[in-house]
C-alpha positions in Angstrom: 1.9 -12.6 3.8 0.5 -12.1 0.0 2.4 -12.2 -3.1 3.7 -8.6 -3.2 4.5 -8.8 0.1 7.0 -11.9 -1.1 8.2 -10.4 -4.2 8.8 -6.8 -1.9 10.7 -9.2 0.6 13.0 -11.3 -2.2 13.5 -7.8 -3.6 14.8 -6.0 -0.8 17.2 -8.9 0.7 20.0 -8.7 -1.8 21.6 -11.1 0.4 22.6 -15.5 -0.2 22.3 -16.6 3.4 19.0 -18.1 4.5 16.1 -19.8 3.3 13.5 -19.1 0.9 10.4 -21.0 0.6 8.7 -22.2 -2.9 5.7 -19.3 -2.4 8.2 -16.9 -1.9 10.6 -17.6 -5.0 7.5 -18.4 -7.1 6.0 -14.8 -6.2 9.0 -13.4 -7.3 8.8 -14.7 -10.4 5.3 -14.1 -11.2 6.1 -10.3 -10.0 9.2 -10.0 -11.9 7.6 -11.5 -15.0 4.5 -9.3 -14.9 6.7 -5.4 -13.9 9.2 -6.7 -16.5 6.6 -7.4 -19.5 4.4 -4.5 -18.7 6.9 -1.9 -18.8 7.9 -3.6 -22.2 4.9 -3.2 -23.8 4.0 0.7 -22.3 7.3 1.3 -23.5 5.7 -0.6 -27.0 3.2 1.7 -26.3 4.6 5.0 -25.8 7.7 4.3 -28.0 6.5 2.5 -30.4 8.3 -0.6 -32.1 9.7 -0.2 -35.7 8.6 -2.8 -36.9 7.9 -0.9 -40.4 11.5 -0.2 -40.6 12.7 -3.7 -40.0 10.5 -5.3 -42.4 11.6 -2.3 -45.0 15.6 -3.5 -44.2 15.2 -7.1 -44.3 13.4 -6.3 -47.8 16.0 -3.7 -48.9 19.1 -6.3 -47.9 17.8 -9.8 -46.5 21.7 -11.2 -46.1 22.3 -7.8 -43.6 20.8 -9.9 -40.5 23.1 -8.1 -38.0 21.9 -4.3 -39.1 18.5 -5.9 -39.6 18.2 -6.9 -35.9 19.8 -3.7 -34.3 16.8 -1.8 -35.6 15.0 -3.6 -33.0 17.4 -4.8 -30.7 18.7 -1.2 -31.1 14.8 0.3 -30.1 13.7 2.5 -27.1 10.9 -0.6 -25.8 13.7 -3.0 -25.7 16.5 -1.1 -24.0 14.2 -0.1 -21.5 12.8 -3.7 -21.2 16.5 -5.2 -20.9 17.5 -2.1 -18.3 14.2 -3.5 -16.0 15.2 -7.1 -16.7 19.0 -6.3 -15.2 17.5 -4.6 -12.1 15.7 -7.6 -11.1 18.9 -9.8 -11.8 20.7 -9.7 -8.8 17.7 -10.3 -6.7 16.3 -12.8 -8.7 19.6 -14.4 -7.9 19.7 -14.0 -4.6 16.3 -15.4 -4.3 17.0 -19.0 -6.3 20.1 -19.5 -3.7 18.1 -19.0 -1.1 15.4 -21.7 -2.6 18.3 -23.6 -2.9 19.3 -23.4 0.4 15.9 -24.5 1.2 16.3 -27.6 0.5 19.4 -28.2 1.7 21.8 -27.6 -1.6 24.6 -25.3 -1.8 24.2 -21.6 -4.2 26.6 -23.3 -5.8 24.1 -25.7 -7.4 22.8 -22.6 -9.3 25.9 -22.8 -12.2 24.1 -26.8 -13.3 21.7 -23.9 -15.2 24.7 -23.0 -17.7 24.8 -26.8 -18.6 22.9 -27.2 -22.1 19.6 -28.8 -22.1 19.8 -30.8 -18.9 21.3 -28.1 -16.2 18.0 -26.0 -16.4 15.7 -28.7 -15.9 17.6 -30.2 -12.8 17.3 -26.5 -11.8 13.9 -27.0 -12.1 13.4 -29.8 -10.3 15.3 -28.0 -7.4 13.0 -25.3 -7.2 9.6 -27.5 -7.4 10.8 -29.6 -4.3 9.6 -29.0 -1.1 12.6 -27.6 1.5 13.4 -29.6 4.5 11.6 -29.5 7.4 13.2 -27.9 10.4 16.4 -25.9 10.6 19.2 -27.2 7.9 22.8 -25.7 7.7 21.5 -22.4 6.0 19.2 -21.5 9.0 15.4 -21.8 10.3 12.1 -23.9 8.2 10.6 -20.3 6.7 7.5 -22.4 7.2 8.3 -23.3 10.9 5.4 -21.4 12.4 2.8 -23.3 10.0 3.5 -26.8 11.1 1.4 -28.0 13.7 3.5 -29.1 17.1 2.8 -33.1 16.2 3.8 -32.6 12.2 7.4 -35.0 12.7 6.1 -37.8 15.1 
């Protein structure tokens, strides 16, 4: 399978149960990251970004920071950019539980990301380890067919 075809696969299987190998979440990533950006900067591109206008208000009053950001928080580019970003949420979710499933964790382990500093490392690590070998608790080895018959004596 090639990378689309992984990202096309995370993408349509809004679903936590199974397994999810480390090419497939990692496709999805690269996929998501590259859709997400490049809308952003056509919409940069067709929309423009007023960046003028900020650097006028942040002259005009420097102590309004809350206004100041809403003129580009508030753009077309980046409402469009954040819209993109929440369709791929879900999924993108979907997909890290599965990976986590992988090897052999609950979806549970996702929430360690909402602890400061340390939770999205040990997410991380999670993702960057290889899955177990064989059918675990969540289902079948996604890479069962490419291990040769001898690969656990």
């Amino acid at each position: 399978m090639n990378g689309f075809g992984y990202f096309s696969k995370a993408f349509k299987t809004w679903n936590f149960r199974g397994r999810a190998r480390r090419r497939e979440y990692w496709y999805y990533v690269l996929f998501q990251f590259l859709i997400v950006n490049g809308l952003y900067v056509l919409a940069i591109a067709v929309f423009g970004l007023p960046v003028i206008e900020y650097m006028e208000a942040v002259r005009n009053n420097p102590n309004d920071m809350v206004n100041n950001m809403l003129i580009l928080y508030g753009s077309t580019p980046f409402i469009i950019n954040q819209i993109v970003a929440l369709i791929f949420l879900i999924p993108g979710i979907c997909v890290y539980v599965r990976r986590l499933h992988d090897t052999g964790r609950s979806g549970w382990w996702f929430f360690i990301n909402f602890i400061p500093l340390i939770g999205p490392i040990v997410g991380l690590v999670f993702l960057l380890l290889d899955g177990n070998i064989g059918t675990n608790k969540y289902g079948e080895d996604p890479k069962q067919n490419e291990y040769p018959a001898n690969a656990h004596e």
